[in-house]
C-alpha positions in Angstrom: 0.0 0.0 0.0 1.3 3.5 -0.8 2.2 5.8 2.1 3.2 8.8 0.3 1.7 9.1 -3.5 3.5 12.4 -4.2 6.5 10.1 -4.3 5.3 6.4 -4.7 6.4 6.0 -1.1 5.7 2.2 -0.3 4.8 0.6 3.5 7.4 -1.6 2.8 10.0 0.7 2.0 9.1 2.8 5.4 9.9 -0.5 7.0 12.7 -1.1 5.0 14.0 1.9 6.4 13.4 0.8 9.9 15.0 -2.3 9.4 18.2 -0.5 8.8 17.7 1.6 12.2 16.8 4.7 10.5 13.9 6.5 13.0 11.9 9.5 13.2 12.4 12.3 10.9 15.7 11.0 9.5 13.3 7.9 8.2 11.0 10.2 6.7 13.6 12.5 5.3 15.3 9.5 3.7 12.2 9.0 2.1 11.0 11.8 0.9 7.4 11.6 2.7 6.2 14.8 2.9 8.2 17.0 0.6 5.0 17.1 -2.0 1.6 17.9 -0.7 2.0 16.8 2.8 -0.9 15.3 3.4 1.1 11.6 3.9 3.0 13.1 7.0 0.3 12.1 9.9 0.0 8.5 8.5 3.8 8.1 7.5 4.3 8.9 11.3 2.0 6.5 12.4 3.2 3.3 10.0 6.6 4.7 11.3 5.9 4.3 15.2 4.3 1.1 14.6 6.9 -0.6 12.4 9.5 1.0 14.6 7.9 -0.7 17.9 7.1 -4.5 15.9 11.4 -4.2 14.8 12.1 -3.5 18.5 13.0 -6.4 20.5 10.9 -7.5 23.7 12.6 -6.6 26.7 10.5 -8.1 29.1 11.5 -11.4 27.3 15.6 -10.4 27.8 14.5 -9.8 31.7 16.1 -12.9 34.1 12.9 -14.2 35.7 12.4 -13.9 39.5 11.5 -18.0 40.2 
């Protein structure tokens, strides 16, 4: 699904993007969400967050359990 039409921005080049540790505005920058009409911005943010927190490990997971 397109995230940014202005610039045939892809979902799974946003998490892509993430993959290689890229985050926040340097993501989108990277990109190029944005730098048409703007109106991609709010959702690019949102597929960002959420593709940033599905990459990010679980840390509760890495905790030593108290048994």
């Amino acid at each position: 699904m397109y995230v940014c039409i202005c610039n045939n921005i892809t979902e799974d080049q946003v998490k892509n993007v993430v993959a290689k540790g890229l985050t926040g505005k340097d993501a989108l920058s990277h990109l190029g969400v944005g730098s048409g009409c703007g109106i991609c911005v709010m959702d690019a943010i949102d597929r960002l967050s959420h593709d940033q927190n599905a990459a990010a490990p679980n840390l509760t997971q890495a905790l030593p359990s108290n048994k």
